[in-house]
N, C-alpha and C positions, 0 to 999 in steps of 0.2 A: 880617759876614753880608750877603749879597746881599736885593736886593729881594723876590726871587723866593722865596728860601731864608726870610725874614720872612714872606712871605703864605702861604706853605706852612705853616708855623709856629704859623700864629693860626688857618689852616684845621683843622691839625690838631685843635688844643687847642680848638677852637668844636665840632667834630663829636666829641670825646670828652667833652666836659661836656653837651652838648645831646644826647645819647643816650642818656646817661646817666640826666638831667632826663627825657627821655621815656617811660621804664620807669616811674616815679614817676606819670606824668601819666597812662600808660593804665590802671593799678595803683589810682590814686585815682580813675580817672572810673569803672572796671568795677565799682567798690566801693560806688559812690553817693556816693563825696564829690563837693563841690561846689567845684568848681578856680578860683578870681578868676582867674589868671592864668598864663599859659603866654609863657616869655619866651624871646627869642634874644638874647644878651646880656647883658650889666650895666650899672651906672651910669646917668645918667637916660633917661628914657624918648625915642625917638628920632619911633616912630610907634607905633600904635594901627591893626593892619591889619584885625581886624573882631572879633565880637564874636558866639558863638555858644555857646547853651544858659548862662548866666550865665558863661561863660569869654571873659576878652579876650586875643586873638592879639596879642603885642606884639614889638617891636625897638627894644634899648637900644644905646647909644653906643659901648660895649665892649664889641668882636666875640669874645671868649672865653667861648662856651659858653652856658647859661642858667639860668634858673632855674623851679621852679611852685612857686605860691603857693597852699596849700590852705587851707580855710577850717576853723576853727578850731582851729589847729597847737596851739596853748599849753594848757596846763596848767588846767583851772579851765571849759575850752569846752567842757564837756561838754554845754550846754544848744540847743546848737547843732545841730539833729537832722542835717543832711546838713554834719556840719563832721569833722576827722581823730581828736578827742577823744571823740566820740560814739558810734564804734563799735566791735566786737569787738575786743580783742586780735590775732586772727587776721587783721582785714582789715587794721590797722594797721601787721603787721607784714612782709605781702603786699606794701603800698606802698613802706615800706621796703628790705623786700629787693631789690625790683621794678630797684631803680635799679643794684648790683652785677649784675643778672643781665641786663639790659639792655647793660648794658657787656662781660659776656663773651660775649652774644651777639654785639656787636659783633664784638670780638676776633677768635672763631672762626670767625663767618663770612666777614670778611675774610681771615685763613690759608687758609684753607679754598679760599676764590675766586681767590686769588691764585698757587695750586695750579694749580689747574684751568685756568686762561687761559694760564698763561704758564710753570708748571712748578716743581719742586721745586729747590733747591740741590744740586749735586753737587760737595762737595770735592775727590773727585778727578779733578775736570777743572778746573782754576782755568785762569780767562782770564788772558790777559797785560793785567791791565787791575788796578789797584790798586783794594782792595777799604776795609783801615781800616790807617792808620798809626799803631802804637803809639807813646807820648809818650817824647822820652828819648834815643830810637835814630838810628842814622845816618841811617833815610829821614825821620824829621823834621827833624835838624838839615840834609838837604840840600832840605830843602821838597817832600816828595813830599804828594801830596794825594789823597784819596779820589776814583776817577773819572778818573785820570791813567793814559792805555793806552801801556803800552813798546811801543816800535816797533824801539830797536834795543840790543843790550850790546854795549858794544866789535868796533862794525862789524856783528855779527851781526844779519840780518835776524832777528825775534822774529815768528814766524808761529803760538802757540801757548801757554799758561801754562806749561805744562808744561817748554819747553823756559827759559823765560825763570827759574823757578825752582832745574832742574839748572846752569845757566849760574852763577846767584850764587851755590847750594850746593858749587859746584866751585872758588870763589875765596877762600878766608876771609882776610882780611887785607894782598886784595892790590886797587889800585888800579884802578878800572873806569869803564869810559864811558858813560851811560845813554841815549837819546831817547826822551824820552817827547811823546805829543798830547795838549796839555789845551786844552779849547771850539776845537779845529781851529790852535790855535798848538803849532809845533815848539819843545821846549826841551830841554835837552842839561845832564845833571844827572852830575857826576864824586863817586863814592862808595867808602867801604871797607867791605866787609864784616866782619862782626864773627867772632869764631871762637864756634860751639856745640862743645864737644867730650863726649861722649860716654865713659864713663868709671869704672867701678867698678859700672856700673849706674846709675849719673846722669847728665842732660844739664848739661854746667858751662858756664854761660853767660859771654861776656865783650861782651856785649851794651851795659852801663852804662861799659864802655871804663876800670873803674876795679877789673880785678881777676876773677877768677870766682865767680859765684854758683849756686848749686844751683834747675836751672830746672824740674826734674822734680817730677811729682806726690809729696808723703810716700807712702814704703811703708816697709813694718819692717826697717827696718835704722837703722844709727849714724850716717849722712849724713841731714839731714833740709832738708827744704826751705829755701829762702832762707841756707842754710849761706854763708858768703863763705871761699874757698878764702886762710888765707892763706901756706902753706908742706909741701911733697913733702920727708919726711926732710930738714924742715931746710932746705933750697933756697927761699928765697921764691919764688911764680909772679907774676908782674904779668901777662905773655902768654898768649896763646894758642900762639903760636909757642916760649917757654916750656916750656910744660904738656905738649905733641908731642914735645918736643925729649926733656925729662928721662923720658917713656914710650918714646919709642925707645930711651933708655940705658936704663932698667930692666929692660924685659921684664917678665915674670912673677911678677918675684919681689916679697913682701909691702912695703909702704908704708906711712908712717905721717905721716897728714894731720893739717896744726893746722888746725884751724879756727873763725872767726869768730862767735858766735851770740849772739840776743839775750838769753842767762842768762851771756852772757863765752867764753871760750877753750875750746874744748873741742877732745880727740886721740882720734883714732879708727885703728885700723890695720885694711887691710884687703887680701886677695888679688885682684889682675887677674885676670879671667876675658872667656870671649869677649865682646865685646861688635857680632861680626855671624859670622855663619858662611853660605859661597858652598859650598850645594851643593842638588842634585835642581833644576840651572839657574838658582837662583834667587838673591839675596842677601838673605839676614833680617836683618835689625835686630834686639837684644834690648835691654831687656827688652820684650816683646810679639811680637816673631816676625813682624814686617813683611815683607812681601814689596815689595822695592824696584826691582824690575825685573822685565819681563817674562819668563814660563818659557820654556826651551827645550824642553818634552816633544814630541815626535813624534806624539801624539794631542792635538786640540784640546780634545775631549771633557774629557781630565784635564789641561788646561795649565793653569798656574798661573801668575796675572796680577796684574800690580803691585797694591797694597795688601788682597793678602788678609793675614789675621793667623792665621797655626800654632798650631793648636790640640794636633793629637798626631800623631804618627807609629808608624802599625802599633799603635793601642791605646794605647801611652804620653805621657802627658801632657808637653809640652813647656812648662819654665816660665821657661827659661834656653836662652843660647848653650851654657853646659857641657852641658848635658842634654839636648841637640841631637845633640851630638858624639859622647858618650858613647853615646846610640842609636844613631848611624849606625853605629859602630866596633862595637856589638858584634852589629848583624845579618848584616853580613858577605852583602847578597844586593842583584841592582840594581835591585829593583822595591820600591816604599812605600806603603803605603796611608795615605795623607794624611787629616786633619779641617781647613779650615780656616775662617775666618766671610770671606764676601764681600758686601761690602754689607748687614752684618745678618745674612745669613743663613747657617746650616753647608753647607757643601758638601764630602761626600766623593770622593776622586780618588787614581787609581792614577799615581802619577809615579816612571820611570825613570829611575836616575843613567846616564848612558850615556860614552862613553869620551871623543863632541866635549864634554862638559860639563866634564873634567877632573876631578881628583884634590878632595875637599873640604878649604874653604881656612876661613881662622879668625882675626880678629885683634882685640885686648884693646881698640882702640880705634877712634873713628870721628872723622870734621868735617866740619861745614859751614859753610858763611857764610850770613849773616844781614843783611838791609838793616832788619829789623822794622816789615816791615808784611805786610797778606793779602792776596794774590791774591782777589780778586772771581771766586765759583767759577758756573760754566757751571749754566744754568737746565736740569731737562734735563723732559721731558712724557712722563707715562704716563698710560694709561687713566682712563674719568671717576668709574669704583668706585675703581681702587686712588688717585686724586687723593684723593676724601673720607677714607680713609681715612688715606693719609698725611698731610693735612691736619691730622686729629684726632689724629695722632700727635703734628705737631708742635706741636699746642694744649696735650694732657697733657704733652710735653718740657720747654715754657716755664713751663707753670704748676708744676713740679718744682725748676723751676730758679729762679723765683721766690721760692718757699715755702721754696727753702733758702738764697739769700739772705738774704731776712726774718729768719732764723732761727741766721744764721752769724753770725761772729767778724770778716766783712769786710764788714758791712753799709754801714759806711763808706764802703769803698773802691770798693763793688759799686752803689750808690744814689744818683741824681742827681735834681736837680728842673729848673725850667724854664731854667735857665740852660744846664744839660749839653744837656737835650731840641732846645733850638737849637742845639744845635753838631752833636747827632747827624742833623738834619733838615737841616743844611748840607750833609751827608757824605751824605744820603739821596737830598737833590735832583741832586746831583752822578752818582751811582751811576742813576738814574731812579727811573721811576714804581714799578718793583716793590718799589724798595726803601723809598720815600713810605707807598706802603701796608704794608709788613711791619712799618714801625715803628710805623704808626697799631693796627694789629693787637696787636702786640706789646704796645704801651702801654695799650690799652686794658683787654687782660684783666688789668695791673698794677695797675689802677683798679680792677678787678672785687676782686680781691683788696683792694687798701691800703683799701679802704673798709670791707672786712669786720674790720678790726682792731678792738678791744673798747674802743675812746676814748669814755668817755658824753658821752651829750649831743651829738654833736658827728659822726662820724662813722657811716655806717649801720652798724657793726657796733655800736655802742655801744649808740648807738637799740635794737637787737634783745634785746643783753642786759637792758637796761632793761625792757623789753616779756615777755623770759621773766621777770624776779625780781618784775617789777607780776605777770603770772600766777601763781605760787608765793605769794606771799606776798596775793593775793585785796584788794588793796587800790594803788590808786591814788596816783602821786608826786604831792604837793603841788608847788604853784606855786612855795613857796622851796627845794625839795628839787631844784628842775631847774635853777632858777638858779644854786645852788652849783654842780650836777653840771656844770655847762656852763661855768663861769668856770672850773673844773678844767680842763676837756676841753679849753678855746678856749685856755688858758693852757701845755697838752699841747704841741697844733698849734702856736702860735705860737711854741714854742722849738724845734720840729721844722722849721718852714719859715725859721728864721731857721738852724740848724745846714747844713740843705740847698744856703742860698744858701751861704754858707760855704764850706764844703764846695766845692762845685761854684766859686765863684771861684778859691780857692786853688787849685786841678787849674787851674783854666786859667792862673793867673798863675805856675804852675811845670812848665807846660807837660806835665800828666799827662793831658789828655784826647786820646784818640784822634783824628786828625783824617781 
């Protein structure tokens, strides 16, 4: 980790605890409690910068974050008329809350702002500029790095993401020359791309260079996710070049896959169907009905533009390449009335097959190559209504996406602490300032949330529950009822924050953290 990448790091994690602290602190002073102290920092005290209404403005030694010290926190201070023991349930649980909700104001108004200044992410225009390299894969093993802009593939001037993406998805397995500029130094990086193929309705990835694995979301079928490919009637596959080969001998006819899984050996047989169909100018991809190139229609009005996704044709829902086909074939006419989602949104369109378009073409399988990592996608700026609102889109997206993390089977593998958080603010500072602040953002509403978990004693969500069952039950935790709850809670946390370093070491010492 760079210097830079370090004091970006402690900024972060200083302004996500100290905002946090500061909900607390205007929460208990609005309250009438009586605040000793208001701190930047930890560990001992560094200065004492003034001292105002019985509160001392202080600065400790250790730039991570802060702390307020409210007076009569414990258990037993009730006698203490302007202390946290002494008053309502309601104002107590005000201060409490104050501190979560503090932090997602952060959150959200940094999203929000960082909208608004500099513009929203658009996937489909990625820069030729490398955005995160997955652990594992070729662009790590060739040392690609977050923030590193292609400038050339094998000769080719790279003047755009776009182009610099169809280039590697046109090569899968074959030898290539890269230039890339990192901090203004020329470096010249030689790569193989891996084969995706595309395949019975799954993407089979040969990405871990050890075989194909099932790279597609689970849907209901007998192939399921993380599947390892390991034999076509009997033919072992190792390749991708392989897996192409024994599909061009086959064709269409039924198959019968062994496959890999973690309950042991499982056979599934199943029918090749289309998996793109070229026609109304376009080329879809299925399963989802991508549109992968630009339409040919003769009216711009209804042209149809790389990555809209096929919703129905002429009324009928399209949920398949076969079911694609099977419409086209049986309306027999060369005008369509198209559904499709662009950008989010439906948009209907009349699109002609017409004769420069050709005859409609079909084939069981697809590839591409893969360096694995992401294009860094183009910022792009709209108006300062539809900014707040996308803003708060993306505030409700992440906080969705969080809450089903917390909640999933991969919490594991989805959840880092501060060791991961510096690695991602290396990758951040790299990328720039927008990308500084979308993690600061990011992370903070994960704090708004991880704090409202039900830990007693110990974390504000606990604290709350603690404060509804003192309310319900009209009586007061005794002073040894908190100290047990709290040796519970602090006993919680500390096998949490030791699992976390864990956790987060191991990814980095087996090379799974993104870089």
């Amino acid at each position: 980790m760079t210097i830079i990448s370090l004091i970006v790091f402690i900024v972060i994690l200083g302004i996500l605890v100290f905002f946090h602290e500061l909900g607390h602190f205007i929460a208990a002073k609005s309250s009438g409690m009586r605040v000793e102290e208001f701190a930047f920092g930890f560990g001992p005290r560094m200065v004492t910068l003034f001292e105002r209404k019985g509160t001392e403005y202080t600065i400790h030694w250790v730039p991570l974050g802060g702390f307020v010290k409210i007076a009569g926190m414990e258990p037993g201070d009730e006698g203490i008329a302007d202390g946290f023991q002494a008053q309502a349930i309601w104002k107590r649980a005000l201060v409490i809350f104050a501190g979560p909700l503090f932090s997602f104001i952060l959150g959200a108004g940094v999203l929000v702002a960082v909208g608004v200044f500099w513009g929203f992410q658009d996937f489909s225009k990625p820069e030729a500029r490398v955005g995160s390299v997955q652990p594992g894969t070729e662009a790590a093993s060739i040392g690609l790095r977050a923030g590193d802009r292609v400038l050339e593939i094998d000769g080719a001037k790279i003047s755009e993401g776009r182009q610099m993406t169809e280039m590697i998805h046109d090569k899968p397995g074959q030898r290539i020359k890269i230039v890339i500029d990192r901090d203004g130094k020329k470096l010249v990086k030689t790569a193989q791309p891996k084969w995706m193929v595309q395949y019975l309705d799954n993407t089979w990835s040969f990405m871990k260079g050890d075989g194909a694995v099932v790279d597609s979301d689970e849907r209901d079928s007998d192939i399921k996710y993380k599947d390892k490919l390991v034999s076509i009637n009997g033919k072992p596959i190792i390749s991708g070049e392989q897996m192409v080969e024994f599909i061009k001998n086959n064709g269409d006819k039924p198959v019968n896959l062994e496959l890999s899984r973690d309950v042991g050996a499982v056979s599934v047989t199943a029918k090749p169907e289309a998996q793109w169909v070229r026609a109304l100018g376009v080329k879809w991809l299925f399963p989802g009905g991508l549109a992968t190139t630009d339409g040919q229609s003769r009216s711009r009005r209804n042209e149809v533009l790389r990555d809209d996704i096929l919703v129905s044709i002429d009324g009928k829902e399209i949920e398949s390449g076969e079911k694609m086909l099977a419409t086209l074939r049986s309306k027999g006419q060369n005008t369509f009335s198209l559904v499709v989602i662009r950008e989010g949104k439906i948009e209907k369109l009349d699109v002609a097959q017409t004769s420069e378009d050709g005859g409609v073409e079909s084939g069981i399988y697809s590839t591409r190559g893969l360096l694995g990592f992401l294009p860094a996608p183009a910022l792009t700026k709209v108006g300062f209504g539809e900014s707040i609102k996308e803003g708060f889109g993306i505030v409700g997206r992440m906080l969705q996406m969080l809450m089903k993390t917390l909640t999933s089977k991969r919490i594991k593998e989805d959840v880092g602490g501060p060791v991961l958080i510096a690695k991602v603010t290396q990758s951040s500072v790299a990328l720039g300032l927008y990308w500084v602040l979308l993690e600061l953002g990011s992370l903070s509403l994960g704090l708004a949330v991880i704090n409202l978990i039900p830990i007693p004693a110990v974390l504000d969500g606990g604290h709350l529950i603690l404060l509804g069952i003192e309310a319900v039950r009209k009586k007061r935790w005794s002073r040894h009822q908190m100290a047990m709850m709290q040796m519970v809670g602090l006993s919680m946390v500390a096998a949490l924050i030791v699992l976390i370093f864990v956790s987060d070491i191991t990814k980095i010492v087996t090379g799974q953290i993104p870089q």
